[in-house]
Predicted model as a PDB file, atoms N, CA, C, CB and O in Angstrom, pLDDT in the B-factor column:
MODEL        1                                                                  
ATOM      1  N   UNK A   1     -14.776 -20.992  30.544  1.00 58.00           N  
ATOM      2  CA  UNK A   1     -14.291 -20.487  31.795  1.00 58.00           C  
ATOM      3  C   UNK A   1     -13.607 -19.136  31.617  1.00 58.00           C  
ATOM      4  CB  UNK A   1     -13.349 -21.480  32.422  1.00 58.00           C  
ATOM      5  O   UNK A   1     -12.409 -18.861  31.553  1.00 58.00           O  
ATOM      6  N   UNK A   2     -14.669 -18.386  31.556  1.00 74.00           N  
ATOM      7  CA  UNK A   2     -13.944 -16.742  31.075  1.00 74.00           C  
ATOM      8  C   UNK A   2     -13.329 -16.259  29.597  1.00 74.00           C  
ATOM      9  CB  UNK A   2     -12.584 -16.522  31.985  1.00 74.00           C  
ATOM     10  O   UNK A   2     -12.852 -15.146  29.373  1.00 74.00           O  
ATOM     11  N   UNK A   3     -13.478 -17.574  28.453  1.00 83.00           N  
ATOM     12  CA  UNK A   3     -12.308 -17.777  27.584  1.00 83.00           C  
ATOM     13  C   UNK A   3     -13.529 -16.653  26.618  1.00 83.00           C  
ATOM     14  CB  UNK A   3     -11.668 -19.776  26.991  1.00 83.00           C  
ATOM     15  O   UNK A   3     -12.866 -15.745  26.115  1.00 83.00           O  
ATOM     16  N   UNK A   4     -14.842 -16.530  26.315  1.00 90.00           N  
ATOM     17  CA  UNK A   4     -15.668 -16.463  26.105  1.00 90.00           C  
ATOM     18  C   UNK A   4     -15.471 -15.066  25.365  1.00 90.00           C  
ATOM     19  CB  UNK A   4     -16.386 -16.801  27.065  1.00 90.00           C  
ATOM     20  O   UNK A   4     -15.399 -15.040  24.137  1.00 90.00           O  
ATOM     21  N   UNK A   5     -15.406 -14.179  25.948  1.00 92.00           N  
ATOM     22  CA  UNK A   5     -14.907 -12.529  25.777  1.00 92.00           C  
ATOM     23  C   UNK A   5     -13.895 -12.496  24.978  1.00 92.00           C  
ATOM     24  CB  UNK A   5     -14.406 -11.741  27.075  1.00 92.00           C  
ATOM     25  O   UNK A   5     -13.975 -11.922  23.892  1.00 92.00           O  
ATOM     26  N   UNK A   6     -13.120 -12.924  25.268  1.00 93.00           N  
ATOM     27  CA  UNK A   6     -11.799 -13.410  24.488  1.00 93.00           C  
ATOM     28  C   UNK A   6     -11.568 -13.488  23.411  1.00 93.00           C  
ATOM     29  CB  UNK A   6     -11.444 -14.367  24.620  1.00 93.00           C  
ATOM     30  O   UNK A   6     -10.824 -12.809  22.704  1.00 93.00           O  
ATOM     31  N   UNK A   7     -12.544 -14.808  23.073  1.00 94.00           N  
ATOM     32  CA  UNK A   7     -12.827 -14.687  21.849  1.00 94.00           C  
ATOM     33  C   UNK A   7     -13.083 -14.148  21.116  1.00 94.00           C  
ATOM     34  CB  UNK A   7     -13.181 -14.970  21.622  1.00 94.00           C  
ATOM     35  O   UNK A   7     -12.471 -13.921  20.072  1.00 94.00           O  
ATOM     36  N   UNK A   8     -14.627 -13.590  21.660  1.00 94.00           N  
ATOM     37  CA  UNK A   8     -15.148 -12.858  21.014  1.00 94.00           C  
ATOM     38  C   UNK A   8     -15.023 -11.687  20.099  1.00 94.00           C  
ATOM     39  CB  UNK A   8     -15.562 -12.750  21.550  1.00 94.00           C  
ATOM     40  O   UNK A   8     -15.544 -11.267  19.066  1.00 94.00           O  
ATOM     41  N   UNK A   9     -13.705 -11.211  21.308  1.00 94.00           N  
ATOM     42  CA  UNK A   9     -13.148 -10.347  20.720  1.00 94.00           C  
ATOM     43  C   UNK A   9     -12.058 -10.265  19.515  1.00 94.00           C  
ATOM     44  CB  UNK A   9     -12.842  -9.917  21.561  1.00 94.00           C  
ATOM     45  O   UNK A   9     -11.797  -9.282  18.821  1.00 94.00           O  
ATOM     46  N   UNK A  10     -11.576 -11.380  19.464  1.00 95.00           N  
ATOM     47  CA  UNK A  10     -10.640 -11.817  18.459  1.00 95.00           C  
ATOM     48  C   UNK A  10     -11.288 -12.643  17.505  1.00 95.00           C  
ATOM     49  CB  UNK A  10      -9.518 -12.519  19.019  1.00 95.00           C  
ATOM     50  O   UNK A  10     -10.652 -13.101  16.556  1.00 95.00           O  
ATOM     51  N   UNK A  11     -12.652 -12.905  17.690  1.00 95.00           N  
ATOM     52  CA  UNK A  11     -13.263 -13.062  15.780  1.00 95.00           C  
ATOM     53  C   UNK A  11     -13.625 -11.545  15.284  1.00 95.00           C  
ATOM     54  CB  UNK A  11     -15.148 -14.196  15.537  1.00 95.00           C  
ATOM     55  O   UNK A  11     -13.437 -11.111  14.148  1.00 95.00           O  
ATOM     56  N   UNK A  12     -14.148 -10.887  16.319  1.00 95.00           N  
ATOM     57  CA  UNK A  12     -14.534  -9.560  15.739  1.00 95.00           C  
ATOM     58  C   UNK A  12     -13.469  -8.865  15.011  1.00 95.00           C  
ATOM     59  CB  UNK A  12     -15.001  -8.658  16.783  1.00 95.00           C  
ATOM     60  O   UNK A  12     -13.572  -8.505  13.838  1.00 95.00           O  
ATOM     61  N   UNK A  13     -12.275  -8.665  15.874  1.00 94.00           N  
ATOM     62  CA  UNK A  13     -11.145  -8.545  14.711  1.00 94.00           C  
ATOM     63  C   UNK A  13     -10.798  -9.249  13.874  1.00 94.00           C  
ATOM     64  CB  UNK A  13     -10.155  -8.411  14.990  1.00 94.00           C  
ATOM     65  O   UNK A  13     -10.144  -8.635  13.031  1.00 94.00           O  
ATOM     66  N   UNK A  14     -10.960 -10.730  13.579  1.00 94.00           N  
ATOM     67  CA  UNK A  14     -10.387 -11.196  12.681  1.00 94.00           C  
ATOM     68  C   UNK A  14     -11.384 -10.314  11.392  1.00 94.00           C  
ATOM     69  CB  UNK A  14     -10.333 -12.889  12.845  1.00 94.00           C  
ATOM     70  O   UNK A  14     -10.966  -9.562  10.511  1.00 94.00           O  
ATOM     71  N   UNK A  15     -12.402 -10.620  11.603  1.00 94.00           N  
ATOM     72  CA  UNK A  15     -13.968  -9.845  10.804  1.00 94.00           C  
ATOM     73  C   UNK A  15     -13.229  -8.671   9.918  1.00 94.00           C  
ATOM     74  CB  UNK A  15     -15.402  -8.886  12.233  1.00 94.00           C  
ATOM     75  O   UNK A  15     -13.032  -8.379   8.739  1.00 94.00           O  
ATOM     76  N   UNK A  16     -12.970  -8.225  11.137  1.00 92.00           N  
ATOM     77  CA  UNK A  16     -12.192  -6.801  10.551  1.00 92.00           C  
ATOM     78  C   UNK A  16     -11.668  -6.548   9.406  1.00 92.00           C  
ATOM     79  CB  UNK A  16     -11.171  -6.469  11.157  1.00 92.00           C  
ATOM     80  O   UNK A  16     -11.955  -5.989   8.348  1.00 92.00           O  
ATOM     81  N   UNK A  17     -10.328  -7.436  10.182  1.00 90.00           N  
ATOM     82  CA  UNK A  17      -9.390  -7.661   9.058  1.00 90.00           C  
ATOM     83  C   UNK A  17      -9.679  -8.321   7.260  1.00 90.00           C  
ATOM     84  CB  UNK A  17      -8.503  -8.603   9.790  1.00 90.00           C  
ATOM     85  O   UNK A  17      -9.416  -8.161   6.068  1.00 90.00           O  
ATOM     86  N   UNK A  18     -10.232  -8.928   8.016  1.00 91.00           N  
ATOM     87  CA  UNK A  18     -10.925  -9.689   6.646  1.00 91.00           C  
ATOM     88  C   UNK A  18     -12.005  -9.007   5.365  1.00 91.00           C  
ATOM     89  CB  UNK A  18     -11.846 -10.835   7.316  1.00 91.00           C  
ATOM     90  O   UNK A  18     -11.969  -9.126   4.140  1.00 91.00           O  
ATOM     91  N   UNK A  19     -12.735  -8.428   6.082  1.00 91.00           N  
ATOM     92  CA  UNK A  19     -13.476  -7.337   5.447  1.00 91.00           C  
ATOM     93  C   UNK A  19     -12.829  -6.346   5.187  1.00 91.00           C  
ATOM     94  CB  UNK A  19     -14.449  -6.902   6.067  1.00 91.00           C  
ATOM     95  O   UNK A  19     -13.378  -5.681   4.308  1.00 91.00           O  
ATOM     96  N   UNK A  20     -12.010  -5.977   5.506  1.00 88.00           N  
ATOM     97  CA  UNK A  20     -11.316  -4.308   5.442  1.00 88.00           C  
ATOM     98  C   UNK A  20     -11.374  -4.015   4.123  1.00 88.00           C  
ATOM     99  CB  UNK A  20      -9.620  -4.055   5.944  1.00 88.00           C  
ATOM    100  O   UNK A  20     -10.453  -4.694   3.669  1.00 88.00           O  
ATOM    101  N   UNK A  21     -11.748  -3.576   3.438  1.00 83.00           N  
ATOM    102  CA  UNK A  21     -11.167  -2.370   1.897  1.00 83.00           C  
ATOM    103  C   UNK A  21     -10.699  -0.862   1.982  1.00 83.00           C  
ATOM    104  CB  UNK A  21     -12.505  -2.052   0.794  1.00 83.00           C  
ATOM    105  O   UNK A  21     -11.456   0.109   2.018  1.00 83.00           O  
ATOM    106  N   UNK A  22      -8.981  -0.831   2.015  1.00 81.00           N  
ATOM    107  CA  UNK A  22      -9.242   0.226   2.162  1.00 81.00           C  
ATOM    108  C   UNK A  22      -9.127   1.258   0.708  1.00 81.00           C  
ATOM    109  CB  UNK A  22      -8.469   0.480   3.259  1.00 81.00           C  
ATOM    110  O   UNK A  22      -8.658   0.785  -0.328  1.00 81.00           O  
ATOM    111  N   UNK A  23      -9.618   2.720   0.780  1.00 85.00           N  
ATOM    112  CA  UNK A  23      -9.512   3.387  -0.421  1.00 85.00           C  
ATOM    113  C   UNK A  23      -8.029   3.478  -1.163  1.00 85.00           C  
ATOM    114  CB  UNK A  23     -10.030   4.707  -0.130  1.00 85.00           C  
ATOM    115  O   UNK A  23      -7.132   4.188  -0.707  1.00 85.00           O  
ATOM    116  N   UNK A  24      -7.887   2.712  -2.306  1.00 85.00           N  
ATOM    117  CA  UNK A  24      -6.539   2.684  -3.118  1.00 85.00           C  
ATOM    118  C   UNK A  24      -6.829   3.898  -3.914  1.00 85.00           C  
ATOM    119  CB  UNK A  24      -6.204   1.249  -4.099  1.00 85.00           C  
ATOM    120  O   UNK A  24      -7.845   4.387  -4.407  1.00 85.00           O  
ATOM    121  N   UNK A  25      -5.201   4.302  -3.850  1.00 88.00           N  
ATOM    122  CA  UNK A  25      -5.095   5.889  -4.962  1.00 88.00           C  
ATOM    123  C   UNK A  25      -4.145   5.289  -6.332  1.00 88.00           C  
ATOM    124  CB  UNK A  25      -3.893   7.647  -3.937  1.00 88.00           C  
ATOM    125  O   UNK A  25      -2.940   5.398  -6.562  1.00 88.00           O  
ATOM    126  N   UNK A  26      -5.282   4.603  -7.130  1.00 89.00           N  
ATOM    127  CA  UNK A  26      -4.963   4.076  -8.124  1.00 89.00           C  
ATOM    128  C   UNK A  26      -3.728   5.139  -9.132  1.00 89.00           C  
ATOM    129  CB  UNK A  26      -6.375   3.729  -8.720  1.00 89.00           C  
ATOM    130  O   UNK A  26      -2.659   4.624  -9.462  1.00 89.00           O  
ATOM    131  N   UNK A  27      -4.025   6.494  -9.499  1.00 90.00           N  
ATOM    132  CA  UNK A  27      -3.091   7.037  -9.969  1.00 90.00           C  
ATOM    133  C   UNK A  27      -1.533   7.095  -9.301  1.00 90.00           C  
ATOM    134  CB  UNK A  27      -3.630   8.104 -10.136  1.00 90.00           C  
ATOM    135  O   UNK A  27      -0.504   6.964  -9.963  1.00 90.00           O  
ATOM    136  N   UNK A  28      -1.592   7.311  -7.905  1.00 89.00           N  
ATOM    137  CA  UNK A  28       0.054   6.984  -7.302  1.00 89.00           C  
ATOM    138  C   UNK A  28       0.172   5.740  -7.409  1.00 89.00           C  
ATOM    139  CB  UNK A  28       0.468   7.325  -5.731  1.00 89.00           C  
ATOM    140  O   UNK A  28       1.341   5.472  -7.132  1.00 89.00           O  
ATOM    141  N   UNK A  29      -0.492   4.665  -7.704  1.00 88.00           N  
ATOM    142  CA  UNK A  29       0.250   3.381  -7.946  1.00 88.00           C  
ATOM    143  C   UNK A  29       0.922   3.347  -8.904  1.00 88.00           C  
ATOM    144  CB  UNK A  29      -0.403   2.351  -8.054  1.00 88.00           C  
ATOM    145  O   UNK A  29       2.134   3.136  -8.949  1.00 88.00           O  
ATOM    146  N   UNK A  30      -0.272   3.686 -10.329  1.00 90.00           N  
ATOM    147  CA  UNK A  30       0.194   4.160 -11.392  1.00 90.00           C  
ATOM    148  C   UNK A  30       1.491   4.497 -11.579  1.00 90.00           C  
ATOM    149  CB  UNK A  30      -0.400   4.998 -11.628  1.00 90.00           C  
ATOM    150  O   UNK A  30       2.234   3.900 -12.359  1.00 90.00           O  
ATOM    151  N   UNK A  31       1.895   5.675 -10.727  1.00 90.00           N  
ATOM    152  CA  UNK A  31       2.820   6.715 -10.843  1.00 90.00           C  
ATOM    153  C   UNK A  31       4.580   6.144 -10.332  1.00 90.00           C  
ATOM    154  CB  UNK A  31       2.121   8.009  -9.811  1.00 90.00           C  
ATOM    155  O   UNK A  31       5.706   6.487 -10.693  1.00 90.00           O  
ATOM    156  N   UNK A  32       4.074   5.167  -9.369  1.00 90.00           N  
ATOM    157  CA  UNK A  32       5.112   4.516  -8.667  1.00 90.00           C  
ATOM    158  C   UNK A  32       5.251   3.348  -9.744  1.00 90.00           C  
ATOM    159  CB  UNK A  32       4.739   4.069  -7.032  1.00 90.00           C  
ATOM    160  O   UNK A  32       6.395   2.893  -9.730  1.00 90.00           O  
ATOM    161  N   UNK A  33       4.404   2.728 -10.684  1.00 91.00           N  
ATOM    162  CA  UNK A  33       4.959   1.521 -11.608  1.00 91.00           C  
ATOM    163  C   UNK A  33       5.984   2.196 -12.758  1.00 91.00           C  
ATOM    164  CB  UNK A  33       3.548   0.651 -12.451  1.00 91.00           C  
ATOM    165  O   UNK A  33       7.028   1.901 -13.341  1.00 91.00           O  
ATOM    166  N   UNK A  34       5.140   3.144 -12.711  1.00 90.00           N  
ATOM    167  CA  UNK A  34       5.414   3.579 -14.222  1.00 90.00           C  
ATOM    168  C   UNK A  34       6.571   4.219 -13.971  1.00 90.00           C  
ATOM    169  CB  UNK A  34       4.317   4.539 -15.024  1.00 90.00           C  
ATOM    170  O   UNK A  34       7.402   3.960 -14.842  1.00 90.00           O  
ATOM    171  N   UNK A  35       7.093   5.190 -12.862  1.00 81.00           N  
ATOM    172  CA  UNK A  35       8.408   5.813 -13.047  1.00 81.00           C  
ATOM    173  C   UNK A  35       7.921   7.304 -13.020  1.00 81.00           C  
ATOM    174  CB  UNK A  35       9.250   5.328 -14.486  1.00 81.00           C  
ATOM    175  O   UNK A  35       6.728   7.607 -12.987  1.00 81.00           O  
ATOM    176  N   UNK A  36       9.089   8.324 -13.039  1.00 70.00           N  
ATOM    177  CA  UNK A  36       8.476   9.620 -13.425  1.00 70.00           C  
ATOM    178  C   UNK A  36       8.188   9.678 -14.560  1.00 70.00           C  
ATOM    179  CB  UNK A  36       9.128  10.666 -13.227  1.00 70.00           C  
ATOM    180  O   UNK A  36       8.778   8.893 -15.303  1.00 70.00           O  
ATOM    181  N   UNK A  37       7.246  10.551 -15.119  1.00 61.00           N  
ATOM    182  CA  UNK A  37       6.654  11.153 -16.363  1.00 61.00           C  
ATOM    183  C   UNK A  37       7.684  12.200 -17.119  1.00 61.00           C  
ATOM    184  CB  UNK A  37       5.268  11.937 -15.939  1.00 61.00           C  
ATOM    185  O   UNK A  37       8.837  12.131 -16.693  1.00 61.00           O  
ATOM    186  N   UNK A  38       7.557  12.728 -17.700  1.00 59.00           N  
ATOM    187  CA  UNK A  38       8.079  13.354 -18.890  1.00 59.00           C  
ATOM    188  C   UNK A  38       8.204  15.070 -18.247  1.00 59.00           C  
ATOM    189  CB  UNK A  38       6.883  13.064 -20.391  1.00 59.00           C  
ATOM    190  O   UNK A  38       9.168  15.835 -18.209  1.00 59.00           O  
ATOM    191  N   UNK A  39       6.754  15.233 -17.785  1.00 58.00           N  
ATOM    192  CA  UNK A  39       6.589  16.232 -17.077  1.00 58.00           C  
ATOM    193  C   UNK A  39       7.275  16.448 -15.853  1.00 58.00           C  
ATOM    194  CB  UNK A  39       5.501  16.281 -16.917  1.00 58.00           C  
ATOM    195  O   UNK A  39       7.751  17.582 -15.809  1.00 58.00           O  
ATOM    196  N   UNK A  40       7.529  15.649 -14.681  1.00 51.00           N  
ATOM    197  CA  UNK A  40       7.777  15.162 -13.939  1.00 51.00           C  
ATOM    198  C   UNK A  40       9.537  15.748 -13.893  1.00 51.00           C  
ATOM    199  CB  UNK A  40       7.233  13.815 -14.126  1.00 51.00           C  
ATOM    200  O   UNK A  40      10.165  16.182 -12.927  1.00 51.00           O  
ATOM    201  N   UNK A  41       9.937  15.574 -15.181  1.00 54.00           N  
ATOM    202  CA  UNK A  41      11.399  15.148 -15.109  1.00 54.00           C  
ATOM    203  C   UNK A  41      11.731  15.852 -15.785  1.00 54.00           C  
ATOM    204  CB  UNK A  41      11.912  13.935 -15.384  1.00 54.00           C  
ATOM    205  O   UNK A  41      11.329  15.717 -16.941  1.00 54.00           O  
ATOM    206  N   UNK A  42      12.633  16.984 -15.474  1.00 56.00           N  
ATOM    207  CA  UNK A  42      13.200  18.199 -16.711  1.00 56.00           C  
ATOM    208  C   UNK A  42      14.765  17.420 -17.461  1.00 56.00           C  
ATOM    209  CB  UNK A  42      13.769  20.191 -15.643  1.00 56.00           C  
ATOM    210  O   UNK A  42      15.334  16.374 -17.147  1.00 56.00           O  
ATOM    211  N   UNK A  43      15.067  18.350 -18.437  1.00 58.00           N  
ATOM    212  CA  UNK A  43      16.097  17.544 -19.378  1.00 58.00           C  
ATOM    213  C   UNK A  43      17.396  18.290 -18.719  1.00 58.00           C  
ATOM    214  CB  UNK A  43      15.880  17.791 -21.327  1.00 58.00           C  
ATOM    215  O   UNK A  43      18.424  17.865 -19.247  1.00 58.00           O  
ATOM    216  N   UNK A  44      17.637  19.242 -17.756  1.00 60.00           N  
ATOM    217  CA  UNK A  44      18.543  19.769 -16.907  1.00 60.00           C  
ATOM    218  C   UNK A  44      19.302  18.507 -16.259  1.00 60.00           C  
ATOM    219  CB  UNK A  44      17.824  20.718 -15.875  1.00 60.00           C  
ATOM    220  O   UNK A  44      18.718  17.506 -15.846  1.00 60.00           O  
ATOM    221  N   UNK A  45      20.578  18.692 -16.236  1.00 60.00           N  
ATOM    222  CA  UNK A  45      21.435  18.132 -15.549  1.00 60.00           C  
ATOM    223  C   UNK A  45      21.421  18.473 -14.508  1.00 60.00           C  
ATOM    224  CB  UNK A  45      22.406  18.156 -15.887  1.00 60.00           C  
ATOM    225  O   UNK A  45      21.102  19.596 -14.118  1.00 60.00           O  
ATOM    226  N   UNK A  46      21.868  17.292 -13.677  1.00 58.00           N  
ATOM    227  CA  UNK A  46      21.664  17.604 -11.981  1.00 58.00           C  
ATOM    228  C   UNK A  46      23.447  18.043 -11.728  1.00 58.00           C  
ATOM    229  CB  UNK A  46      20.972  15.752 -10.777  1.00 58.00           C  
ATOM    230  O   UNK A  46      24.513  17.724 -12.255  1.00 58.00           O  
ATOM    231  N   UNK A  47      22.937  19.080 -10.448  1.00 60.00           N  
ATOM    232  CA  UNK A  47      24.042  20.214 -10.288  1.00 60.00           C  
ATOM    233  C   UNK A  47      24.616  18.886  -9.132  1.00 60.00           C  
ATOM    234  CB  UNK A  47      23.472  22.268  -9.588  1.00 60.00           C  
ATOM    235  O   UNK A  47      24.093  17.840  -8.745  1.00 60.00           O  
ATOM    236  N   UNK A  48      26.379  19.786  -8.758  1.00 52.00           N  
ATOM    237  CA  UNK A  48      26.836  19.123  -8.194  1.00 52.00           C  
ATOM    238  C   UNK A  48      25.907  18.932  -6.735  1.00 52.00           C  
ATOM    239  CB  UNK A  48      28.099  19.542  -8.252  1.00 52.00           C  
ATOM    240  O   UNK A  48      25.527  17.770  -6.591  1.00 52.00           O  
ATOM    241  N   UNK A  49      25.567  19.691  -5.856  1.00 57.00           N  
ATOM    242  CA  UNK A  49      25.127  19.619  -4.736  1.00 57.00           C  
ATOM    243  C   UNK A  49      24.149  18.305  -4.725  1.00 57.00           C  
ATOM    244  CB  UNK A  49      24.550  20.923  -4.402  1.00 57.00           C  
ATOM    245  O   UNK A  49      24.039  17.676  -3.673  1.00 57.00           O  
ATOM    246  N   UNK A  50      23.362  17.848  -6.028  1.00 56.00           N  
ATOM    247  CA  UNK A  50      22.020  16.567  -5.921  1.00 56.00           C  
ATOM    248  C   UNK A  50      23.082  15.433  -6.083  1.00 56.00           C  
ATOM    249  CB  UNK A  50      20.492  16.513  -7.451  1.00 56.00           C  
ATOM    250  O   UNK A  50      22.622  14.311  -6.295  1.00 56.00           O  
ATOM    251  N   UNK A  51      24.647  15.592  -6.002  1.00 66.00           N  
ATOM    252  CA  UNK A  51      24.999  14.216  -6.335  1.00 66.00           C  
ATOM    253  C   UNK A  51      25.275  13.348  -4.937  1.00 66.00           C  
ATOM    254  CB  UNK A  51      26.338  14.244  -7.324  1.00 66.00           C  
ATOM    255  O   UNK A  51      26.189  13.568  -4.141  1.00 66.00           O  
ATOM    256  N   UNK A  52      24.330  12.377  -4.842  1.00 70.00           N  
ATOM    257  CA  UNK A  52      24.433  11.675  -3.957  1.00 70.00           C  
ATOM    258  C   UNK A  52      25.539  10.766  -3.731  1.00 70.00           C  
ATOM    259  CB  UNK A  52      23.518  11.211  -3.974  1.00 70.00           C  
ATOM    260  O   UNK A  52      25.446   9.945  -2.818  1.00 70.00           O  
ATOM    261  N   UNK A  53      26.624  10.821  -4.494  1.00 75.00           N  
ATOM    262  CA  UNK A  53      27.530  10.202  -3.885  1.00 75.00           C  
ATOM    263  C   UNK A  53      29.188  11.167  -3.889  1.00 75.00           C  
ATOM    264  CB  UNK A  53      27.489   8.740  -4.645  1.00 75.00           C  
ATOM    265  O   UNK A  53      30.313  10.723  -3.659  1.00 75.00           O  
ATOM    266  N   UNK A  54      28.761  12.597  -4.243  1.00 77.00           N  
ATOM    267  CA  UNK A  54      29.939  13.829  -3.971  1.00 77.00           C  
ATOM    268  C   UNK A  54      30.679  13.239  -2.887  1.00 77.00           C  
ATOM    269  CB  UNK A  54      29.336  15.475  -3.466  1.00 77.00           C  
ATOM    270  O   UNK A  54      31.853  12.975  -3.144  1.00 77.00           O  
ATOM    271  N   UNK A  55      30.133  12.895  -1.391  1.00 78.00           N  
ATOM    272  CA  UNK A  55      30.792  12.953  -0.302  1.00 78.00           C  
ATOM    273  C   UNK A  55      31.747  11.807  -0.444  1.00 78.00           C  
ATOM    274  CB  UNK A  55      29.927  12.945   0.864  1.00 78.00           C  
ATOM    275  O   UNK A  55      32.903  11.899  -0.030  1.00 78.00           O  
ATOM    276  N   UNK A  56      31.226  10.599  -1.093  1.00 78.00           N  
ATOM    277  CA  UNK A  56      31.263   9.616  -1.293  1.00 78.00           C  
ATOM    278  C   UNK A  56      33.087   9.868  -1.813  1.00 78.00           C  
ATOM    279  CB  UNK A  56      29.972   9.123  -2.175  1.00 78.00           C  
ATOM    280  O   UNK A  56      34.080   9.524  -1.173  1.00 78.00           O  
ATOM    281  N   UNK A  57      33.045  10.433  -2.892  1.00 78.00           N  
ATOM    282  CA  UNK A  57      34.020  10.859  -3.887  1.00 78.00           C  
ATOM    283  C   UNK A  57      35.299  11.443  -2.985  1.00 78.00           C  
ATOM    284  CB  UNK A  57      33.320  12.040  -4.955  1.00 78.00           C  
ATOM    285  O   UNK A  57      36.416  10.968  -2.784  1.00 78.00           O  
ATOM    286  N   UNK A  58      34.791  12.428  -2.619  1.00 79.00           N  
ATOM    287  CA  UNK A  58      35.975  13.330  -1.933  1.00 79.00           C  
ATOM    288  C   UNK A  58      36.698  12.286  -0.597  1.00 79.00           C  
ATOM    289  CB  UNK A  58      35.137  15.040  -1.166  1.00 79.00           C  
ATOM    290  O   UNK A  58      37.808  12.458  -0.094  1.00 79.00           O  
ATOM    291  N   UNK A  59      36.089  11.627  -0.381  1.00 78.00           N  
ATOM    292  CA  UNK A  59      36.220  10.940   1.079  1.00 78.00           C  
ATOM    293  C   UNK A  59      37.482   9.683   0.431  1.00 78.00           C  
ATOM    294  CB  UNK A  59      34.284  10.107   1.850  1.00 78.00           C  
ATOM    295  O   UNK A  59      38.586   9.314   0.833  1.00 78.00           O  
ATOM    296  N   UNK A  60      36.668   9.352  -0.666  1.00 80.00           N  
ATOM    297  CA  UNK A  60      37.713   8.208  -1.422  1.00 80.00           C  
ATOM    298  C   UNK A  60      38.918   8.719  -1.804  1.00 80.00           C  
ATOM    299  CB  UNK A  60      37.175   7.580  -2.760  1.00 80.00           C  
ATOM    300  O   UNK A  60      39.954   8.067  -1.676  1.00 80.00           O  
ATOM    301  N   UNK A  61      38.866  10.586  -2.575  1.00 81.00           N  
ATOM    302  CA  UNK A  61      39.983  11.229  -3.257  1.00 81.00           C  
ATOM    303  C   UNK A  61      40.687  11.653  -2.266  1.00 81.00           C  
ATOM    304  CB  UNK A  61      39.697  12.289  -4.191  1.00 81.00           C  
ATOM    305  O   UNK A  61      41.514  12.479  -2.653  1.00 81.00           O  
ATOM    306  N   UNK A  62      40.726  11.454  -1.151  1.00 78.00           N  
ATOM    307  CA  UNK A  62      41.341  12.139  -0.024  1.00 78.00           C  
ATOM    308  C   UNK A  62      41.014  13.572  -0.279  1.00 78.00           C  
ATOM    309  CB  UNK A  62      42.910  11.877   0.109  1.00 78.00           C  
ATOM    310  O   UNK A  62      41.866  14.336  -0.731  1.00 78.00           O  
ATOM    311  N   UNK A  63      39.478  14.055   0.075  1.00 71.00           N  
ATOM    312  CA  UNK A  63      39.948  15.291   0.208  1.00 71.00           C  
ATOM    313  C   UNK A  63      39.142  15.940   1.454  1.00 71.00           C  
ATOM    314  CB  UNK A  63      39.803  16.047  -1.148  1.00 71.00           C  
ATOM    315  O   UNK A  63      39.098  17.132   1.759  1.00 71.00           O  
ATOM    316  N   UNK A  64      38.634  15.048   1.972  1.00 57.00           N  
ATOM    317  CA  UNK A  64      38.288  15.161   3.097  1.00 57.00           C  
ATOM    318  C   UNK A  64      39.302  15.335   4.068  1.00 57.00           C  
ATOM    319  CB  UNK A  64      37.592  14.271   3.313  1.00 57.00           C  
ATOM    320  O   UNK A  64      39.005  15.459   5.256  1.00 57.00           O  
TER     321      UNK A  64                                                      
ENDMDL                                                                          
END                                                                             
């Protein structure tokens, strides 16, 4: 009783879903298990401005 379309339409998506492959970028997986690389990562100390918790600091030292 009309249910028919309905359906239809919701096996076709299920289909979809089910079949789907999508293209994996095996090297950024890579890249995300593994961490940064060597290259990636210089032996420089990070300046005050990259410290993510400066604000953090001053706010606690009263100097905000």
């Amino acid at each position: 009783m009309g249910r028919g379309r309905a359906k239809a339409k919701q096996t076709k998506v299920a289909r979809q879903l089910k079949y789907y492959t999508p293209d994996t970028d095996l090297s950024a997986l890579e890249r995300e298990l593994h961490g940064p690389s060597q290259r990636d990562s210089s032996n420089q100390p990070r300046s005050v401005d990259d410290d993510e918790y400066d604000e953090y600091g001053k706010w606690a030292s009263g100097e905000r």
